[in-house]
C-alpha positions as a LaTeX table, in Angstrom:
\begin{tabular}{lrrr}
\hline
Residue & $x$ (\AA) & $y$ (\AA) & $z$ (\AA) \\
\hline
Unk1 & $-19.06$ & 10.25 & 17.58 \\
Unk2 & $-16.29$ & 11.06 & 15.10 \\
Unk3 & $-14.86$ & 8.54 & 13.31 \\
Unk4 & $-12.64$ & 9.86 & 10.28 \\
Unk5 & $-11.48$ & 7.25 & 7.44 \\
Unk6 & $-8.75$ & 7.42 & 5.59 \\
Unk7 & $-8.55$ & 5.15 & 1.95 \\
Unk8 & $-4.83$ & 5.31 & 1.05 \\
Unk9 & $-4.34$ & 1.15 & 0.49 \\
Unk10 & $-5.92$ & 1.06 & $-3.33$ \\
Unk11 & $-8.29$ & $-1.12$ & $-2.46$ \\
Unk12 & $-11.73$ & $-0.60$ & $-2.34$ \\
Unk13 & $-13.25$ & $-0.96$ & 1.19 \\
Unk14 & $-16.90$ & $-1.01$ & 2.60 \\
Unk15 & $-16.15$ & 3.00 & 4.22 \\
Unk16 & $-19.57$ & 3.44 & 5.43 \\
Unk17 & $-20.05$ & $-0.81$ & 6.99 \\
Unk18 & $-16.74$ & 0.24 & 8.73 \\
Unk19 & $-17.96$ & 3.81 & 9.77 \\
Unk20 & $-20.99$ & 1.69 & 11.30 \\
Unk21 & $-19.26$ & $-0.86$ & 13.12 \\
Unk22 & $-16.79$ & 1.44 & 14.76 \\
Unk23 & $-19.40$ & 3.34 & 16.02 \\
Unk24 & $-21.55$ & 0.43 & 17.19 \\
Unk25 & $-18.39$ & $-0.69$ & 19.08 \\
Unk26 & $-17.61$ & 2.34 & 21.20 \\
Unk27 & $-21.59$ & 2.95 & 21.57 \\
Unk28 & $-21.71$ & $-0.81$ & 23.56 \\
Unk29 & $-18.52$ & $-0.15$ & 25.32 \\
Unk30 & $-20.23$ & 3.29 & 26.57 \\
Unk31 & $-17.26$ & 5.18 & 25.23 \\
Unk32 & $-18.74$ & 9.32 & 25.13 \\
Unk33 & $-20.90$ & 10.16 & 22.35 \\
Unk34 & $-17.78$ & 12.92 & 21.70 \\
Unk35 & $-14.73$ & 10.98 & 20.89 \\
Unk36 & $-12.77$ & 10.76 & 18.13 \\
Unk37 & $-11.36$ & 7.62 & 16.18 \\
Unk38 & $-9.16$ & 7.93 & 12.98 \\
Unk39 & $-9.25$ & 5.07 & 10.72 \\
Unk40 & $-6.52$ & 4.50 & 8.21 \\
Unk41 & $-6.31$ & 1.53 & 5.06 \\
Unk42 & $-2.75$ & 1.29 & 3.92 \\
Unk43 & $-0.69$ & $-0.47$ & 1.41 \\
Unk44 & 1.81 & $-2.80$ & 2.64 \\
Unk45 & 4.82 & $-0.56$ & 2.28 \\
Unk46 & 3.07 & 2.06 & 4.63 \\
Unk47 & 2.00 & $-0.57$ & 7.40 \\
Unk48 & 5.78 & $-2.36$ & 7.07 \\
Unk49 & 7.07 & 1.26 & 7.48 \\
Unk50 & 5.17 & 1.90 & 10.62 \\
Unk51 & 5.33 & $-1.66$ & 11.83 \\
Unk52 & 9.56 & $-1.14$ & 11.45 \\
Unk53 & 9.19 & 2.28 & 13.28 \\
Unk54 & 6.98 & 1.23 & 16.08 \\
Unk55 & 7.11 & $-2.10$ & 17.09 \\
Unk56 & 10.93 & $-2.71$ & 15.82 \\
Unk57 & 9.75 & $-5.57$ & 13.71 \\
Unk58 & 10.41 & $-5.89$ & 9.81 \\
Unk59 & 7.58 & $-6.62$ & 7.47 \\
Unk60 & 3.75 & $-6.04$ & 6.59 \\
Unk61 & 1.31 & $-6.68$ & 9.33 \\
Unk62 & $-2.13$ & $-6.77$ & 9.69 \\
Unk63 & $-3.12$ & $-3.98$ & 11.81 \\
Unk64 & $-1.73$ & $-1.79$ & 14.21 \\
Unk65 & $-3.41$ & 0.50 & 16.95 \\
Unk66 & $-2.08$ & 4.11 & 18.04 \\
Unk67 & $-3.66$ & 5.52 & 21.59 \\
Unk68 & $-3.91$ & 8.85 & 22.04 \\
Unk69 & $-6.23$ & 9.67 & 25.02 \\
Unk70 & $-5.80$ & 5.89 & 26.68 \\
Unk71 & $-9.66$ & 5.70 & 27.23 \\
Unk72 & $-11.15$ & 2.71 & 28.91 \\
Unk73 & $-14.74$ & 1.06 & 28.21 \\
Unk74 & $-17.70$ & 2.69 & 29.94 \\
Unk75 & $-20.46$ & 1.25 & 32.37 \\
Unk76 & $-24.09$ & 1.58 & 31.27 \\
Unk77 & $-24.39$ & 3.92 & 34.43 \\
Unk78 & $-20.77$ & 6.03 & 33.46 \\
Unk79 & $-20.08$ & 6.64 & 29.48 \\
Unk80 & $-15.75$ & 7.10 & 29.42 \\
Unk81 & $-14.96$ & 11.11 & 29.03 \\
Unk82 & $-14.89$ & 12.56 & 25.84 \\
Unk83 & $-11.23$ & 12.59 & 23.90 \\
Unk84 & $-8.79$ & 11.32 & 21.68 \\
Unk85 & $-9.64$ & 7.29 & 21.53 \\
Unk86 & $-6.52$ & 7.24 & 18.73 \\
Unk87 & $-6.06$ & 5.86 & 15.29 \\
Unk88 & $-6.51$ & 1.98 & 14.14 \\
Unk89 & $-3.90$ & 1.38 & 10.66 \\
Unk90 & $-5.38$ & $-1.60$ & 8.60 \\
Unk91 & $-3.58$ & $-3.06$ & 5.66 \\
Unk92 & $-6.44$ & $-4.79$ & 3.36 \\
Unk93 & $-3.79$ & $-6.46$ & 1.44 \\
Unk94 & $-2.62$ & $-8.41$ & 4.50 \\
Unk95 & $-6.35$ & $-8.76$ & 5.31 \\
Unk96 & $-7.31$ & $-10.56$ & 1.74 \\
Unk97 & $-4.62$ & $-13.21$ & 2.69 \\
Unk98 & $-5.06$ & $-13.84$ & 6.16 \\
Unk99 & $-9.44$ & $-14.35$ & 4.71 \\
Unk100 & $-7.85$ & $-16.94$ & 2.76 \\
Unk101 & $-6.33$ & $-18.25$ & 5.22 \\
Unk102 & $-9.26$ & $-18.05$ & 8.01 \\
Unk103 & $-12.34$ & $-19.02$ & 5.17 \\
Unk104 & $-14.04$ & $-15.96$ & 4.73 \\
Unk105 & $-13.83$ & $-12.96$ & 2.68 \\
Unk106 & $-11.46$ & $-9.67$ & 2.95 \\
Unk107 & $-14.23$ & $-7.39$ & 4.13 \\
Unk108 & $-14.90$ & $-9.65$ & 7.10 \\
Unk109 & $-11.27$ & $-9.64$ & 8.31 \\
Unk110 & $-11.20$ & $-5.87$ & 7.85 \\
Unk111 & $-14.25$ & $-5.66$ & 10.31 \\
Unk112 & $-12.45$ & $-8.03$ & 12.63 \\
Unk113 & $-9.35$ & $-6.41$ & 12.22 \\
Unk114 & $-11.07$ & $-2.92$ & 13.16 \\
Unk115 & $-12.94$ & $-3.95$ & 16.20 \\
Unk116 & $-9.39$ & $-5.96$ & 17.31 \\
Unk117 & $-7.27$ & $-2.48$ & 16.66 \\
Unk118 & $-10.25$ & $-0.84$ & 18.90 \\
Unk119 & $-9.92$ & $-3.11$ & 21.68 \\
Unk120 & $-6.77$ & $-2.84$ & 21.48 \\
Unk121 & $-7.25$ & 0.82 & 21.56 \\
Unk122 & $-9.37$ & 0.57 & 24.59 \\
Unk123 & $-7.07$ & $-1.50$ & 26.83 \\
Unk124 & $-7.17$ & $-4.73$ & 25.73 \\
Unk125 & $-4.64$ & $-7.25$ & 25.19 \\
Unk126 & $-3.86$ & $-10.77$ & 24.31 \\
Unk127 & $-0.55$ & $-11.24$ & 26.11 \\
Unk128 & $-1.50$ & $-13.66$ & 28.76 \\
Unk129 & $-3.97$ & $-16.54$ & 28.47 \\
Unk130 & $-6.53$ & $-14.97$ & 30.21 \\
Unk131 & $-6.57$ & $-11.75$ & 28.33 \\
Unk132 & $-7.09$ & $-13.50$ & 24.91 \\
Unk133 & $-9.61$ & $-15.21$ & 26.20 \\
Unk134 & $-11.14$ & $-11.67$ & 27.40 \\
Unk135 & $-10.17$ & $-9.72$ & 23.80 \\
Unk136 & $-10.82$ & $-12.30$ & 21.57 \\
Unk137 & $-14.37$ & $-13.13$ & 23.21 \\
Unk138 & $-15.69$ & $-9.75$ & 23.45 \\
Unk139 & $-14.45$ & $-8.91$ & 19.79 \\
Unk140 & $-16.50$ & $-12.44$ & 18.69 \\
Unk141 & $-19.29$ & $-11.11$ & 20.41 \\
Unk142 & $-19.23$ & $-7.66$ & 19.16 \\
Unk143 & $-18.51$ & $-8.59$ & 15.79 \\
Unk144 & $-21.97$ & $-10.96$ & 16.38 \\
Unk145 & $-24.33$ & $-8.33$ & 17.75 \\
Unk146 & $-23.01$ & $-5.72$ & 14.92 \\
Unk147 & $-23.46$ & $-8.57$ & 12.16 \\
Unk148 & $-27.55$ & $-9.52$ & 13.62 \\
Unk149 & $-27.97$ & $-5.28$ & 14.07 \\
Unk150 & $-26.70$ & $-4.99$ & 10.16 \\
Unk151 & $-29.16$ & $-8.13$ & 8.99 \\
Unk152 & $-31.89$ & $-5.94$ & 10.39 \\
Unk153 & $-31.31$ & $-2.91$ & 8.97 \\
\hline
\end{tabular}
């Protein structure tokens, strides 16, 4: 599994813990051994600029997902094919006040932010009620298993 990180916010940021979790996330999604994921932490200027170019909507955000190979979650019996899973853009400057906001620290909402921008990457969305429900479940529970897995370590 390749997953490539990219510091460029100025903020200091738990590099390996998120190096971890993004691997423990495509491992129990059975996503191939042989894919690659870019990660990228950005200032709010950079995230605002690609937020602008992208979606067509002004500002900061939190965190935005690119797709590059448009990979889909595994079975236990059939791994996804190698490739391009795509890049997840995190701005941990947006992340410190939506912690505030939520009551808990920045490094957790960069974790959830990550696994979000993978699901997102993956397929997932929270347009309809029934997909949040889906997305926002499965992230919970990821960001669960990876959070006992990490105690144990």
């Amino acid at each position: 599994m390749s997953v490539e990180i990219n510091n460029e916010s100025g903020i200091v940021a738990d590099e390996p813990g998120l190096q971890r979790l993004a691997a423990f996330v495509l491992e129990s999604l059975h996503v191939h051994p042989q894919t690659e994921l870019g990660i990228s932490l950005v200032d709010e200027s950079a995230i605002e600029q690609l937020h602008l170019q992208w979606m067509d909507e002004p500002g900061p955000t939190d965190v935005l997902s690119f797709p590059m190979d448009e990979l889909r979650p595994g079975r236990v019996d059939q791994q996804t094919p190698a490739g391009l899973l795509g890049d997840v853009v995190i701005c941990p400057q947006v992340a410190e006040l939506q912690a505030e906001a939520a009551g808990h620290d920045a490094a957790t909402e960069i974790r959830v932010l990550l696994v979000h921008g993978m699901l997102h990457l993956l397929g997932f969305d929270h347009a309809a009620p029934d997909e949040e429900a889906e997305m926002f479940g499965l992230q919970r529970d990821l960001l669960l298993a990876f959070s006992a897995r990490e105690r144990g370590r």
